[in-house]
Every structure is written in C-alpha cells, then in structure tokens.
C-alpha positions, 0 to 999 in steps of 0.5 A: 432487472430484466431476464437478460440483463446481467446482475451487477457487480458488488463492490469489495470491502476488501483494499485495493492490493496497492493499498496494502501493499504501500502500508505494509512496506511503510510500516516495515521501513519505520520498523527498520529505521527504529532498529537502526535507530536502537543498533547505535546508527544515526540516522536523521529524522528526515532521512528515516522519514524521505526513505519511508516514503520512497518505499511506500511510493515504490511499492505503491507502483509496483503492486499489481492493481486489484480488478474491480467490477465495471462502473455502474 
C-alpha cells in the first residue's frame, strides 16, 4: 500500500439488516400461525405457509439495505 492510498474496507460478518429482519418476521408469523393452530382456529398448511411468506417477502422490502464498503 502506497502513502496515499487509502486502506481498504473490511468486509462484516455481521448479516445484511434484510436478512435479519426477513428472518425474524419468519419466524414470528410461524410462531403466530402455531398459536392459532393451539387457540382452536383452523388454518391450512398452505395458507399458514403463503402468509409466512408474504411476511418474510415484505419485510425482506421494507428493511433498510445495510451499506457496505465498496468493491474491491
């Protein structure tokens, strides 16, 4: 590395906030489909699993992107 050259970023280990966020929501909407599954309400597999879905697609959409360094 040069004496002007600027150091380059480091990439994080850390997941993009889209990731987690889509994960996150996935995980709660199969946590609430369960509790409504144990309350008595009858809801198909394939409802429960399309609205599991949906929730990690908007979530996924609606989370910030996490900025990342440039390419190498």
């Amino acid at each position: 590395m040069g004496e002007h050259e600027a150091p380059k970023p480091v990439p994080s280990k850390r997941p993009e906030k889209k990731v987690v966020a889509s994960t996150a929501s996935g995980a709660g909407v199969a946590v609430v489909m369960w509790l409504a599954a144990l309350v008595g309400l009858d809801v198909p597999a394939g409802v429960a699993e399309a609205v599991v879905v949906l929730a990690v697609a908007v979530a996924g959409w609606l989370a910030p992107h996490t900025p990342r360094g440039e390419a190498p």
